[in-house]
N, C-alpha and C positions, 0 to 999 in steps of 0.2 A: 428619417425617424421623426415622428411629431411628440410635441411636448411632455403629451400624456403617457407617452412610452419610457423616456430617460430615468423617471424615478423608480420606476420596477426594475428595469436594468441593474438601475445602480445597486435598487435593493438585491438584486439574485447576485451581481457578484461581490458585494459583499458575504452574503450568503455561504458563496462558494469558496470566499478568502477564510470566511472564519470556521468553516468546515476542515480545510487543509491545514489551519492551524493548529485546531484540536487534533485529528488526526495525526501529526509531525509529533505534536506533544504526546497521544498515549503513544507510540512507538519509538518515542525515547523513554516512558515510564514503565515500559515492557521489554528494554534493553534490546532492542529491534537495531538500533541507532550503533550500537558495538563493535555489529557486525557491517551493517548496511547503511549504504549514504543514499541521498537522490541520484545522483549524477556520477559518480565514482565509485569502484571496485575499493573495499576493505579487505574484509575475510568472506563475504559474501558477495554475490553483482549488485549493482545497483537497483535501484527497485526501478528505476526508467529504462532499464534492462529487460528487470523481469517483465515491465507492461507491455514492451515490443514483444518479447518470447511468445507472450502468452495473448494475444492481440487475435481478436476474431476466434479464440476455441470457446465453444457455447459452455465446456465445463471448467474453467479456466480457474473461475472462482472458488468452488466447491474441493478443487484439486489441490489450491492454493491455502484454502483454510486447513486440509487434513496436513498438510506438509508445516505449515504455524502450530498447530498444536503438539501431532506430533511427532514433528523432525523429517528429516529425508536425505537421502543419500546421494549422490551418481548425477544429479542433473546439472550442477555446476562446476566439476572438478571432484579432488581428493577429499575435501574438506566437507564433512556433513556439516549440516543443520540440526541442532541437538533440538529434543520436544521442548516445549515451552509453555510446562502446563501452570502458568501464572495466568496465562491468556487463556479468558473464557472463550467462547464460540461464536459469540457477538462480537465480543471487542475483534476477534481471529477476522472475520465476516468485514469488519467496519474497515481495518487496515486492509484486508487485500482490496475491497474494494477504492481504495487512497491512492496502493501501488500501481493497480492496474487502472488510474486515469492519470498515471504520470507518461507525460508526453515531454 
């Protein structure tokens, strides 16, 4: 890598550190967090969970924001996912798209 390259680098992952940081925070301001952790099962799977499940389906996204706003039943166990209509469709949009680049 030559010189010229490092500072863009550095700039994208910064970029991308403080993208996941806002992200973590509205989804504990949308009590996302209550339920769901990164890496461990709460009352919900975890969302590095959900990003495997749902890994390579082209509507993965789309599926994921209707089940954020409003609720869903049967895909994880007993326990639904109640709707969660504090979460716009952007904000719904911005977090799947968080969970599903957790690796």
């Amino acid at each position: 890598m030559n010189g010229a390259m490092k500072p863009a680098l550095a700039a994208c992952l910064l970029a991308a550190s403080a993208f996941s940081h806002a992200q973590a925070d509205l989804a504990k301001e949308k009590s996302c967090m209550a339920c769901h952790a990164l890496d461990a099962r709460i009352v919900g799977p975890a969302f590095k969970l959900v990003a495997t499940k749902y890994r390579g389906q082209k509507d993965a996204e789309d599926q994921l924001v209707r089940k954020v706003i409003k609720g869903s039943a049967g895909a994880w166990g007993p326990v639904p996912m109640p709707p969660n209509p504090r979460v716009t469709e952007p904000e719904a949009r911005s977090l799947v798209k968080w969970v599903l680049s957790q690796q």
